[in-house]
Backbone bond lengths (Angstrom), bond angles and torsions (degrees), N, CA, C in turn:
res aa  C-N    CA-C-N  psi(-1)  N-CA   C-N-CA  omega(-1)  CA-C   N-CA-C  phi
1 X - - - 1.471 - - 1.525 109.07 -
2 X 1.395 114.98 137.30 1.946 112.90 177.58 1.463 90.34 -83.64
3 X 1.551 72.58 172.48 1.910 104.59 -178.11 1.278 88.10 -19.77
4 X 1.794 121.39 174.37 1.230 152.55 175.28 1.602 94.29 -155.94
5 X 1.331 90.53 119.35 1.609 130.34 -178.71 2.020 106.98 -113.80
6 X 1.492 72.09 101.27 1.879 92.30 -168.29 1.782 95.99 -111.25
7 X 1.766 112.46 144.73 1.256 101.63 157.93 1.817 71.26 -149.65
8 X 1.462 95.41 166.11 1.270 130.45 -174.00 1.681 126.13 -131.40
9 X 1.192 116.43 112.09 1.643 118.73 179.49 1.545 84.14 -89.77
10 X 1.588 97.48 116.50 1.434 120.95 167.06 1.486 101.67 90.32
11 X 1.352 107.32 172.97 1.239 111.11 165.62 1.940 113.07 -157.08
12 X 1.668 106.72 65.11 1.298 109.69 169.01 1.260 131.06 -81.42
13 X 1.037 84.06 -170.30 2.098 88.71 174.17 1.874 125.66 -34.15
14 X 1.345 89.41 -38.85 1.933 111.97 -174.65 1.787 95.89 -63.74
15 X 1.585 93.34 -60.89 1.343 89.85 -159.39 1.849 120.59 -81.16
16 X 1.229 100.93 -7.20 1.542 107.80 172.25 1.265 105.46 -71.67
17 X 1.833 124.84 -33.87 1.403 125.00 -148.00 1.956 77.58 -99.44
18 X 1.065 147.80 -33.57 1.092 133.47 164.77 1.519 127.04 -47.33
19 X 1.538 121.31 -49.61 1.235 136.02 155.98 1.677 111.77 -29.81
20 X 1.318 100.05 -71.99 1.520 119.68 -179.02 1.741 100.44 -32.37
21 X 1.656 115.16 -55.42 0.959 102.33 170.45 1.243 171.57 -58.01
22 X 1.751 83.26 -24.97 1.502 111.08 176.51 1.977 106.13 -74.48
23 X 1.464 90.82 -13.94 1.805 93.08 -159.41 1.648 90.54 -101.06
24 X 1.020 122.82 -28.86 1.738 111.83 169.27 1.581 102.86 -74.12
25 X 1.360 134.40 -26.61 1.705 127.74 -164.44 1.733 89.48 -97.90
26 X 2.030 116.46 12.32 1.379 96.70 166.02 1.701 121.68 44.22
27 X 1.618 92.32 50.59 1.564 102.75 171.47 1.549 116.64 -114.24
28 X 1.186 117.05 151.95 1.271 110.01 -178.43 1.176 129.18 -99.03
29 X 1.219 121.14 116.89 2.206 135.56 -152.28 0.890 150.01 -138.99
30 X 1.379 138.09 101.51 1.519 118.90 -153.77 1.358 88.18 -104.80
31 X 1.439 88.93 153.62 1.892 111.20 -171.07 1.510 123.19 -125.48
32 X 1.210 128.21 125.26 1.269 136.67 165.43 1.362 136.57 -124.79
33 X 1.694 123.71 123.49 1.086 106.09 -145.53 1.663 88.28 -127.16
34 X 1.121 128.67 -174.90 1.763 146.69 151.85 1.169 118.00 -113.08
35 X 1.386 106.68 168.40 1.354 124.03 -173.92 1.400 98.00 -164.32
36 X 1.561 109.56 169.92 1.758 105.19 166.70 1.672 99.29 -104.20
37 X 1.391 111.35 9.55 1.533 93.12 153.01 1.415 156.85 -76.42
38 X 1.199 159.75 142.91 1.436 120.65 -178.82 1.309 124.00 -33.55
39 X 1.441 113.54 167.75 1.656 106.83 -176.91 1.314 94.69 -91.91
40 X 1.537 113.73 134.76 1.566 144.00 135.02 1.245 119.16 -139.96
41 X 1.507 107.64 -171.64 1.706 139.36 -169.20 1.361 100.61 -92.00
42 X 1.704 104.03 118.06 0.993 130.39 168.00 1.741 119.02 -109.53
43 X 1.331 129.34 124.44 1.439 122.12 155.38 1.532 140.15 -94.67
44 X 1.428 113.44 120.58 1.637 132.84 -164.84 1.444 96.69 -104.37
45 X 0.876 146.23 100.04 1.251 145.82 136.51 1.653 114.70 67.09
46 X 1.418 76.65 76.33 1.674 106.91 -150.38 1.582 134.70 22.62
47 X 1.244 101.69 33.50 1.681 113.33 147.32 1.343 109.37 -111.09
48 X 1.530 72.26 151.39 1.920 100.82 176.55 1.251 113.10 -89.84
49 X 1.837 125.28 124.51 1.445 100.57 -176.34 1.530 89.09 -143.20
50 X 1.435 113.58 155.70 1.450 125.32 -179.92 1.605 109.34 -76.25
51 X 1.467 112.07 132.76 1.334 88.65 168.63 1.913 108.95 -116.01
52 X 1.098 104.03 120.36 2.098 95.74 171.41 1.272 112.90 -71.28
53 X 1.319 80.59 150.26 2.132 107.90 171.55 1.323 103.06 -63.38
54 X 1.349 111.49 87.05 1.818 94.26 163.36 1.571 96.31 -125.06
55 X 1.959 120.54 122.13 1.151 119.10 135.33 1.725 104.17 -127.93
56 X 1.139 95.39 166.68 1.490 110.66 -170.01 1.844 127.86 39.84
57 X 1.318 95.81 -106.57 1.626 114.88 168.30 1.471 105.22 -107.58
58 X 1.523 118.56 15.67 1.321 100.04 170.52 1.494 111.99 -138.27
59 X 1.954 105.08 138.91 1.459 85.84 -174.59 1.818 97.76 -139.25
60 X 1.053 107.00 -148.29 1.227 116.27 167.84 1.893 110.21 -110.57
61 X 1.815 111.59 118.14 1.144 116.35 -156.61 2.326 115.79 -61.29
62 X 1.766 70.22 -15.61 1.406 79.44 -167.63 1.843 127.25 -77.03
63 X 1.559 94.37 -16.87 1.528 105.59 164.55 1.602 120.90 -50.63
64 X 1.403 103.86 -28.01 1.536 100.04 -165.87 2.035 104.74 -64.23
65 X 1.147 108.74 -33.64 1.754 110.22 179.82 1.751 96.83 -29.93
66 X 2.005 92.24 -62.20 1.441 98.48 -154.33 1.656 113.39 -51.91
67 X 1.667 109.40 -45.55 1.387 117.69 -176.86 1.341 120.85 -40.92
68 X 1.736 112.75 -57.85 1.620 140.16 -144.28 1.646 73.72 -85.17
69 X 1.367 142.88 -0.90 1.594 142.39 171.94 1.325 130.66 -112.01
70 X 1.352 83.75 -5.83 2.085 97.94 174.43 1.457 117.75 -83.81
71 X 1.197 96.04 144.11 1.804 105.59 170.80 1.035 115.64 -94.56
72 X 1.267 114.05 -44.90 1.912 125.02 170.86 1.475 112.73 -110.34
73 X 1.648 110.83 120.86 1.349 101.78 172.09 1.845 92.31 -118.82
74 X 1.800 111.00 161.97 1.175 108.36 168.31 1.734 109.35 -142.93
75 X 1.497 93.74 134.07 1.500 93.17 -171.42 1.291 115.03 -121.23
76 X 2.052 90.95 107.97 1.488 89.71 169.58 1.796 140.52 -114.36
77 X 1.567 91.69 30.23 1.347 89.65 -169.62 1.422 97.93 -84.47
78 X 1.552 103.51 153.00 1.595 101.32 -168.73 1.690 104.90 -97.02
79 X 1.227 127.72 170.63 1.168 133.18 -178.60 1.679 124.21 -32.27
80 X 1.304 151.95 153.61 1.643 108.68 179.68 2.059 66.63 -138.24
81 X 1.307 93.55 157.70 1.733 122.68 -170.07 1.798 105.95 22.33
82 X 1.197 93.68 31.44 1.913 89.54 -177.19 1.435 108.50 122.58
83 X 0.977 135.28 -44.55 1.156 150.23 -127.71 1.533 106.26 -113.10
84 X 1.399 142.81 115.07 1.524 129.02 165.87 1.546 105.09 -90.56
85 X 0.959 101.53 111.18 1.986 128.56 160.43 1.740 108.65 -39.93
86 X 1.626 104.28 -58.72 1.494 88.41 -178.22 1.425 110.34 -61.63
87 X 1.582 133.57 -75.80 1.204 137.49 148.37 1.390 108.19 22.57
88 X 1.837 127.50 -77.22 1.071 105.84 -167.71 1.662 117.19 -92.48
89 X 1.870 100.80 19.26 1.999 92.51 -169.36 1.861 65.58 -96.45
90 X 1.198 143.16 -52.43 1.196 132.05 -176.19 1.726 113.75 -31.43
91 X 1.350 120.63 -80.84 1.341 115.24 176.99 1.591 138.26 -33.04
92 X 1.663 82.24 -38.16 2.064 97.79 -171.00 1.745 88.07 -86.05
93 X 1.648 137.21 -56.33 1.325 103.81 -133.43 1.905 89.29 -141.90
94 X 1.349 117.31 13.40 1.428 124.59 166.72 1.627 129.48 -82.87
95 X 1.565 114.75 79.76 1.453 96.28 -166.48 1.384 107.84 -112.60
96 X 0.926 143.21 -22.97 1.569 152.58 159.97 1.476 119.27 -47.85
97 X 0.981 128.57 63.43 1.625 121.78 173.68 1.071 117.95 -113.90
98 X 1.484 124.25 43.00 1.434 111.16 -177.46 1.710 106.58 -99.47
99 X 1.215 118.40 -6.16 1.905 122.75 169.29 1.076 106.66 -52.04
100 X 1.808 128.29 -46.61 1.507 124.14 -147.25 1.342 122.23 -92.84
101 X 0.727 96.62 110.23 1.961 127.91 152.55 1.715 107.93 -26.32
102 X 1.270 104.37 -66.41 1.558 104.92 162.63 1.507 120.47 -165.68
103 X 0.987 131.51 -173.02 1.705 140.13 -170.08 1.753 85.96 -146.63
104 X 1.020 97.33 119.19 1.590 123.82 153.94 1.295 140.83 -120.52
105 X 1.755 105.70 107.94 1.483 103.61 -166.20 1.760 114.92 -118.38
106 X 1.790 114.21 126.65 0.750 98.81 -140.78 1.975 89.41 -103.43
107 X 1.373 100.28 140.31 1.860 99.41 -160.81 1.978 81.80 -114.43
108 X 1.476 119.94 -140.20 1.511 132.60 -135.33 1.418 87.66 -167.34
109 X 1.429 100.29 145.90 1.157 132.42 168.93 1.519 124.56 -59.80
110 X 1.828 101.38 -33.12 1.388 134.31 -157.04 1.400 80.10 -72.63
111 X 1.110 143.34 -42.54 1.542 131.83 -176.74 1.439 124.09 -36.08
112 X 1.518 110.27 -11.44 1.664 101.60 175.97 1.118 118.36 -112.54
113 X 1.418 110.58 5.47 1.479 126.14 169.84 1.814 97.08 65.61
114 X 1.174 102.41 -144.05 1.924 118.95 -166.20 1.457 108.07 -101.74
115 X 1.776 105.84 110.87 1.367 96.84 177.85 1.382 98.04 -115.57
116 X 1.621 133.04 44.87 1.346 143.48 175.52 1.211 100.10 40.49
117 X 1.367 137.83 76.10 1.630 154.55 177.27 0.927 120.48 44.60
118 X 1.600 112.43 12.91 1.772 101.42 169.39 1.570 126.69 -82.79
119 X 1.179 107.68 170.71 1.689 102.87 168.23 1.172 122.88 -45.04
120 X 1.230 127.92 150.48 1.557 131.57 157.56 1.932 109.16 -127.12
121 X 1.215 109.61 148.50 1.416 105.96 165.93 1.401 99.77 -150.42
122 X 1.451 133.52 -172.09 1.244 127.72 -161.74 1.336 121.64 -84.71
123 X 1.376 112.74 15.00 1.894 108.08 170.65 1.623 100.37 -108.46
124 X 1.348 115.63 -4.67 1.470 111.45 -157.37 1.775 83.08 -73.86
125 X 1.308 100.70 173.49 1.695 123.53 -178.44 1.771 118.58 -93.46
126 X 1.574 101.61 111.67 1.212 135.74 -158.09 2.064 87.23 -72.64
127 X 0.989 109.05 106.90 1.569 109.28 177.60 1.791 113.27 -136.17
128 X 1.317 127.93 40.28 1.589 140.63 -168.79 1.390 116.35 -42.44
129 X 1.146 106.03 92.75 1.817 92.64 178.70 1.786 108.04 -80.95
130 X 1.530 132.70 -5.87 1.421 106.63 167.35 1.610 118.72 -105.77
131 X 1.527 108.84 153.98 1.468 105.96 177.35 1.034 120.50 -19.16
132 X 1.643 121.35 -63.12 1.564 121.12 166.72 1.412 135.29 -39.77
133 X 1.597 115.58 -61.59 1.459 103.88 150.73 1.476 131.24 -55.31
134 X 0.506 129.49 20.19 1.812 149.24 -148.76 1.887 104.23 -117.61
135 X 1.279 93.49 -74.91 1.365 116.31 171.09 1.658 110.35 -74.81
136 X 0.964 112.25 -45.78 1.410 99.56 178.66 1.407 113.99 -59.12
137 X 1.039 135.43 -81.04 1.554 142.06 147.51 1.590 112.62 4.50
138 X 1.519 111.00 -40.88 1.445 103.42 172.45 1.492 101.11 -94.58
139 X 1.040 138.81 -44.81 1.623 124.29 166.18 1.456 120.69 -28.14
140 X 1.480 128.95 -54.21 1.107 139.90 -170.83 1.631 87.07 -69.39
141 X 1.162 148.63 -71.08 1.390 140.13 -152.08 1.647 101.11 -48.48
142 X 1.984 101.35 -59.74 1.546 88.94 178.33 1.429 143.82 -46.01
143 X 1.511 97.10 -32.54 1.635 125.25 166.88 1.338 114.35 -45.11
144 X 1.092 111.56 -71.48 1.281 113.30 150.92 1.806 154.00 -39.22
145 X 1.104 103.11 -27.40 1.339 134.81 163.58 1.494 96.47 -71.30
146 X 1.190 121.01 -66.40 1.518 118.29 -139.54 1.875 84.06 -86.02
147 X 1.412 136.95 -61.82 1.245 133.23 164.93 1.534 100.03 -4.47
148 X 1.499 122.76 -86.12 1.199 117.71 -168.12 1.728 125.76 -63.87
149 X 1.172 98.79 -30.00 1.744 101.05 165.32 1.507 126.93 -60.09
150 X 1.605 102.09 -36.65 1.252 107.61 -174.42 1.860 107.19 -104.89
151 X 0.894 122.49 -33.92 1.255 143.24 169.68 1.062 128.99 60.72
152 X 1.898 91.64 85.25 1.435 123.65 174.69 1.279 129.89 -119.68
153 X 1.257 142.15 142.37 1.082 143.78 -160.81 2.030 111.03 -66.28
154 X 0.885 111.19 108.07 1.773 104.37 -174.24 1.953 84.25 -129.40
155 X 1.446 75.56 156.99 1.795 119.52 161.66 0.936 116.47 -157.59
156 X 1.834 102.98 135.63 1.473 104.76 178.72 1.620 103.66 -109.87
157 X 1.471 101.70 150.22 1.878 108.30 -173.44 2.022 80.96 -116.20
158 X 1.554 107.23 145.48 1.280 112.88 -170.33 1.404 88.10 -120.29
159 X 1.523 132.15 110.91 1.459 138.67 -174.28 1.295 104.21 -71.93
160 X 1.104 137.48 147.52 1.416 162.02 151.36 1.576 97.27 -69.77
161 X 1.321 114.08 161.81 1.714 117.18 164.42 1.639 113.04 -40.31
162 X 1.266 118.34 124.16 1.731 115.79 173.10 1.543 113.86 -87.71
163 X 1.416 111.13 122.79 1.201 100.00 153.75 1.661 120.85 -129.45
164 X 1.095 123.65 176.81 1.288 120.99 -158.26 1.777 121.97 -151.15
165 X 0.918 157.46 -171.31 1.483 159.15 112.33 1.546 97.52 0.34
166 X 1.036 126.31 -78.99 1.568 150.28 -119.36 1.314 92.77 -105.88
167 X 1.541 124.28 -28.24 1.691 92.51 -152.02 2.433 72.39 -163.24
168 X 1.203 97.06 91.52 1.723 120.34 166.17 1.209 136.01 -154.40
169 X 1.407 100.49 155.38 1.794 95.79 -176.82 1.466 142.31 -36.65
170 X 1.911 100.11 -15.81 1.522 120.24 174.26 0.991 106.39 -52.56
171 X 1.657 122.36 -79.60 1.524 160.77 -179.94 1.341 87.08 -28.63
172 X 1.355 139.89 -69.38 1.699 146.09 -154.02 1.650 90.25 -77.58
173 X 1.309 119.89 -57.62 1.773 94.44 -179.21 1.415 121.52 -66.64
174 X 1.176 113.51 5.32 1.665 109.97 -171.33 1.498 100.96 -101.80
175 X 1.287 96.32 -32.66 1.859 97.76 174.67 1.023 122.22 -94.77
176 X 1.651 133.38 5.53 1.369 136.01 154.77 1.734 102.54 120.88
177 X 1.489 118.89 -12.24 1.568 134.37 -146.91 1.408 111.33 -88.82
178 X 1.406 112.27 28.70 1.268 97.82 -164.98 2.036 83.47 -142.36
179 X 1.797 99.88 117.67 1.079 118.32 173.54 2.026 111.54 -93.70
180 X 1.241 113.44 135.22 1.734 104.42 -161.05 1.897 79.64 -119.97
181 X 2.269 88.74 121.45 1.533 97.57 170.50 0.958 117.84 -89.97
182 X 1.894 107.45 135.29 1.767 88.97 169.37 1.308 117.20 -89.57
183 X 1.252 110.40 127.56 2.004 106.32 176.26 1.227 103.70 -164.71
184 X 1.064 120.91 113.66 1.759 132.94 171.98 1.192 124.86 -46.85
185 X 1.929 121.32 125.12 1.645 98.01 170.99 1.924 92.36 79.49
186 X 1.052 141.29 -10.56 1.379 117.25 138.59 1.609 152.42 -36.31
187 X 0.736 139.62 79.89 1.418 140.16 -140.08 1.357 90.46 -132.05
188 X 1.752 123.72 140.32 1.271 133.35 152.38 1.541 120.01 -146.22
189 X 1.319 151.86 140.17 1.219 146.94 -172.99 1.690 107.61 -90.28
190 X 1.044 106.98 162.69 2.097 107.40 -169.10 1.792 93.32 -134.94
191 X 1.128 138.58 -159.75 1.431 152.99 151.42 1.783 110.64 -169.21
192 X 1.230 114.88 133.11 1.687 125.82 154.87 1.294 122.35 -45.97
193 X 1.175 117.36 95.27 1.545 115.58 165.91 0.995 115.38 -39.29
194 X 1.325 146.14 23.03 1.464 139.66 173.61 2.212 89.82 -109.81
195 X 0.877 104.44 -42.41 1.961 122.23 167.52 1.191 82.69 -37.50
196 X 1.222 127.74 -97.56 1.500 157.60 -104.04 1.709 82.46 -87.02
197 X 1.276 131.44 -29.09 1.821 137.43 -174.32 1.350 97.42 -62.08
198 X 1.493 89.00 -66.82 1.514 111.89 -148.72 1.698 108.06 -62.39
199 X 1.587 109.04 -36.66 1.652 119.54 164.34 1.762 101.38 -25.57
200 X 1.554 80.47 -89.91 1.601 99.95 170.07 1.376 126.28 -5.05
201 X 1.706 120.16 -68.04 0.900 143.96 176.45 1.517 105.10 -40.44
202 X 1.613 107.94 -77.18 1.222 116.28 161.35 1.745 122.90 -11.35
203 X 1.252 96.96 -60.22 1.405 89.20 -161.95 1.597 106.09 -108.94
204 X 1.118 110.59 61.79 1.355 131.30 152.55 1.510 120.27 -94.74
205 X 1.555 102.68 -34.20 1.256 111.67 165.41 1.505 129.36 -104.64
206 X 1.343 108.85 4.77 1.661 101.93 -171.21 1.942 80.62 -153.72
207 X 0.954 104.91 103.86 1.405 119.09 158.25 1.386 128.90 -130.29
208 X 1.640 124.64 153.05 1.329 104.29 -167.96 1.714 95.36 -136.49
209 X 1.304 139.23 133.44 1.307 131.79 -151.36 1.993 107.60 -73.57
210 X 1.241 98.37 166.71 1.402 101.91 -173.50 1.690 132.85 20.72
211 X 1.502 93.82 60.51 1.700 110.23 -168.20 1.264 101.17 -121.88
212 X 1.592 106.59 143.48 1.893 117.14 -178.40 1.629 83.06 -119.73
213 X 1.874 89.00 135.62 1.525 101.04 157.32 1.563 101.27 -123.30
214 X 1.130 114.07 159.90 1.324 134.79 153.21 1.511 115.31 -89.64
215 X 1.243 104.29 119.48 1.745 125.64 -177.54 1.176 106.14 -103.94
216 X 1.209 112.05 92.69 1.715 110.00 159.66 1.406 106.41 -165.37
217 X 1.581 125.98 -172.40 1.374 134.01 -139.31 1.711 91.09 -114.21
218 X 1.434 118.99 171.54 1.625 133.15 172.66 1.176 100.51 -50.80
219 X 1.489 141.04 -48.49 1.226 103.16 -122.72 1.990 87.54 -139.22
220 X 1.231 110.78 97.83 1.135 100.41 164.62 1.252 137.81 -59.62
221 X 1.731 147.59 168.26 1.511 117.16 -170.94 1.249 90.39 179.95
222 X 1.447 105.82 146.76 1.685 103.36 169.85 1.541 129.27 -57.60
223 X 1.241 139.12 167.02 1.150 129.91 159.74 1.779 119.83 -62.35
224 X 1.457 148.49 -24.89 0.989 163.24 -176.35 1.734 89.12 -77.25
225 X 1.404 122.36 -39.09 1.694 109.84 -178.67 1.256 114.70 -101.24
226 X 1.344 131.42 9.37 1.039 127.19 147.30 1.487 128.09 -97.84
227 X 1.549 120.91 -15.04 1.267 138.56 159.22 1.525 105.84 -48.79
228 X 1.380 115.08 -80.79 1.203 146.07 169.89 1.530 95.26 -26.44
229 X 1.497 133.19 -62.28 1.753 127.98 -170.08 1.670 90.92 -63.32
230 X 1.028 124.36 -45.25 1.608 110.76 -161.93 1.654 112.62 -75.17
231 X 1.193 104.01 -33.64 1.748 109.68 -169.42 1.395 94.54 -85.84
232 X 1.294 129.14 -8.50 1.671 109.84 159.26 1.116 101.15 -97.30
233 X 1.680 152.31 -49.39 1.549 122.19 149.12 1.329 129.31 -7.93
234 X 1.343 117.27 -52.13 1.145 121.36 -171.34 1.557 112.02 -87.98
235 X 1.229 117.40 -2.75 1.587 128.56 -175.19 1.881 106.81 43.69
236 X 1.710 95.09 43.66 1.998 107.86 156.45 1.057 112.92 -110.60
237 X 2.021 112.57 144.84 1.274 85.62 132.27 1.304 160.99 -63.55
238 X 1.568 110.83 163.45 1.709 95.57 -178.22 1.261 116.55 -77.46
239 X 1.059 126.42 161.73 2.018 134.94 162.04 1.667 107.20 -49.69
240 X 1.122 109.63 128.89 1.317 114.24 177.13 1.320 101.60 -90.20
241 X 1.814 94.00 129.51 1.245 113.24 -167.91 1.676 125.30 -71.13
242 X 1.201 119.50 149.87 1.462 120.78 -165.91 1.675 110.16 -122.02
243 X 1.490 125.73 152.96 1.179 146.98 -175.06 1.540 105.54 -52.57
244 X 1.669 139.89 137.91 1.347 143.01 -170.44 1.758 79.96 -70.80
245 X 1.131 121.31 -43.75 1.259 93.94 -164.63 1.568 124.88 -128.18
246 X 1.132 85.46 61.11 1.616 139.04 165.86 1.550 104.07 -90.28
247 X 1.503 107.53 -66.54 1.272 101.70 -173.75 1.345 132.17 -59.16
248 X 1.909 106.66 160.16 1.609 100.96 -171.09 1.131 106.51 -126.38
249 X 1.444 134.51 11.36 1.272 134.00 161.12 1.837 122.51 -66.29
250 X 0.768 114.77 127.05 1.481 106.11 -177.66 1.567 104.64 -63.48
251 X 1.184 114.28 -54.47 1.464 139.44 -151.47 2.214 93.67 -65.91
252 X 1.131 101.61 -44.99 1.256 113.66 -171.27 1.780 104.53 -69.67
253 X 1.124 117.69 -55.78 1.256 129.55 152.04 1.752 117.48 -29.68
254 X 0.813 107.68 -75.90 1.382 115.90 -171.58 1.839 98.68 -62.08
255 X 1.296 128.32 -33.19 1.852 122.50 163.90 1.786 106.29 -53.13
256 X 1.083 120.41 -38.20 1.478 122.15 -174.66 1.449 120.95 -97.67
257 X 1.313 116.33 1.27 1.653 117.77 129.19 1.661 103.32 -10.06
258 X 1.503 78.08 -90.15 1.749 117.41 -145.32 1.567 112.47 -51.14
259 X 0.945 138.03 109.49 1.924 110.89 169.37 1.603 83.99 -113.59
260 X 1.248 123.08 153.32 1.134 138.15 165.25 2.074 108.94 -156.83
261 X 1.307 89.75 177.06 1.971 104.18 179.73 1.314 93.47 -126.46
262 X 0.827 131.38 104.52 2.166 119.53 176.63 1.635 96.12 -81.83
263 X 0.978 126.26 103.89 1.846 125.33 138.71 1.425 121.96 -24.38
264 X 1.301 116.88 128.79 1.489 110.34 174.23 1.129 115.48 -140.51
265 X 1.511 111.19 42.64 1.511 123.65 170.36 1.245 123.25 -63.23
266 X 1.437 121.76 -34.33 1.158 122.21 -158.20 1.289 100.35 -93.30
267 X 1.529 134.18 -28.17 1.672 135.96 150.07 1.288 118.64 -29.67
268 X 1.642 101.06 -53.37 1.896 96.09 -154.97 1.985 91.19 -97.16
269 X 1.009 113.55 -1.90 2.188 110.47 163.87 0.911 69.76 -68.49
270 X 1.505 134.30 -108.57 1.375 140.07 -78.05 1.480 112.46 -90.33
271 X 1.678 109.61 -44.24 0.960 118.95 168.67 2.028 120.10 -86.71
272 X 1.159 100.06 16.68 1.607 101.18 -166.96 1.181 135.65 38.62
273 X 1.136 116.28 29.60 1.838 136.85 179.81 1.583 108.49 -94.03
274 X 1.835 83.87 130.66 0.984 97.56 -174.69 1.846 86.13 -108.30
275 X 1.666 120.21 144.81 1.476 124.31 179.88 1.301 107.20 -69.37
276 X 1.480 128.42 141.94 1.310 145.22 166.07 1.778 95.74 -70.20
277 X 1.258 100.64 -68.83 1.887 95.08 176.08 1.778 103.89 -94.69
278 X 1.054 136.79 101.73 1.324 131.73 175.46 1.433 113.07 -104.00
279 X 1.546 110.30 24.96 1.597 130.81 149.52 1.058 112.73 -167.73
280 X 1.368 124.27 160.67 1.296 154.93 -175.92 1.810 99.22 -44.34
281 X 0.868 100.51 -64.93 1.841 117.31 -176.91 1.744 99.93 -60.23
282 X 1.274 112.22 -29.22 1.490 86.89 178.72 1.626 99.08 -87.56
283 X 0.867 120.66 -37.67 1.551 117.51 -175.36 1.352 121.86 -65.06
284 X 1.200 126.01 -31.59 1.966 146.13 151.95 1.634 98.02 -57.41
285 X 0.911 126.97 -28.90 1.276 100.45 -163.32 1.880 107.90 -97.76
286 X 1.652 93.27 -26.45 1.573 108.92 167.20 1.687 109.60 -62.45
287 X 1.237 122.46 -41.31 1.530 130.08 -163.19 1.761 87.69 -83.45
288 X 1.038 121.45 -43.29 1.698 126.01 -177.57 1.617 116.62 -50.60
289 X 1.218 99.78 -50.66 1.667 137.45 -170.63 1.960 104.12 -72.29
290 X 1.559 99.71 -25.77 1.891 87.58 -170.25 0.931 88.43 -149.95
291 X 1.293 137.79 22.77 1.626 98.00 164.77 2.570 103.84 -153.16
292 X 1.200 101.33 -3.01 1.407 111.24 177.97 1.857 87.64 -120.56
């Protein structure tokens, strides 16, 4: 395969652990990333990579070379007050796309809102009752819109809850951060950002145009049973659990809407992946095992 010409809107957890990948499968890549900082030189694991000024309508003019030269772009900044930023620097000032291979934008699970613990997979009916699903759901339409207007190859991957090394239920019971809801018939699906790479990876070579997968792991589960797997890892007790409406977080509130099962059949056909963590317990027990 030649060079691979990567740029990236944002540069979180997803897309570092994607990087990571390309640089363990020893591929060869030039990289470009954003920030809302001014543009400079940043080092990732011993590459040097530029990062551009992109917030809102304002960026640095000179990123566009790198873009109008990419084969793979991936966009993960999420919506900000409603609104997706890439989406509209795409519409107003993106006209060169004939390099890319594909555009990958990565949206939320939260898009199907509450189907009272049943399955969902990608024909089921997208109905979001929080801001987040809300906006996400309208991101993906524009995505779509603009794909066919402008006519570029996109897929959207719909994340399940992320967890990771860096940022899991361990880390939150060890620091006290982990509030346990009581509510029956809660159900939500999560996936390992190390999954969510390797997808990626995948579909550098096998992509199919204007396709939604659902990214997430076997085994959906309440929050109280995945609490519960870690705080006996961790040999704690658990947090004694409190009333939904008890709580005073908005944000926390509005996650327990939703119970859903996300399906992720149509991920592991298409792309032939088999999960590194294809549950919660295997992935806790890896983060348990190397790194607490």
């Amino acid at each position: 395969m030649s060079k691979l010409k990567v740029f990236c809107f944002g540069f979180g957890q997803v897309a570092e652990s994607f990087i990571n990948k390309l640089i363990i499968e020893k591929k060869d890549f030039d990289l470009s990333i954003t920030s809302r900082q001014e543009t400079h030189q940043i080092e990732f694991n011993n590459l040097k990579i530029t990062s551009f000024f992109f917030n809102n309508d304002q960026f640095d003019d000179t990123l566009m070379t790198k873009l109008e030269d990419a084969n793979y772009i991936l966009i993960s900044i999420p919506p900000i007050n409603g609104e997706d930023i890439v989406a509209n620097f795409f519409n107003t000032h993106y006209k060169k796309i004939e390099n890319c291979n594909w555009v990958t934008y990565l949206s939320a699970t939260s898009v199907y809102g509450d189907h009272k613990g049943d399955w969902v997979n990608e024909k089921s009916e997208t109905k979001p009752t929080s801001p987040t699903g809300i906006n996400r759901l309208k991101a993906e339409n524009i995505w779509k819109s603009l794909s066919s207007k402008k006519n570029f190859p996109l897929q959207i991957f719909r994340l399940a809850g992320i967890y990771s090394n860096k940022f899991n239920i361990l880390k939150r019971l060890q620091n006290g951060n982990v509030q346990i809801i009581d509510k029956k018939n809660h159900f939500f699906s999560r996936i390992h950002v190390e999954d969510i790479a390797n997808i990626l990876f995948k579909s550098l070579d096998n992509f199919k145009n204007n396709e939604t997968y659902n990214i997430s792991d076997d085994k959906p589960a309440s929050q109280f049973d995945v609490a519960n797997y870690g705080a006996r890892l961790l040999k704690l007790d658990l947090p004694k659990s409190v009333k939904l409406e008890e709580v005073e977080s908005g944000m926390l509130k509005n996650f327990y809407k939703d119970s859903k099962k996300v399906d992720n059949k149509k991920m592991k056909l298409f792309f032939n992946y088999n999960l590194k963590y294809p549950t919660y317990e295997e992935g806790l027990n890896n983060i348990f095992n190397n790194n607490i």
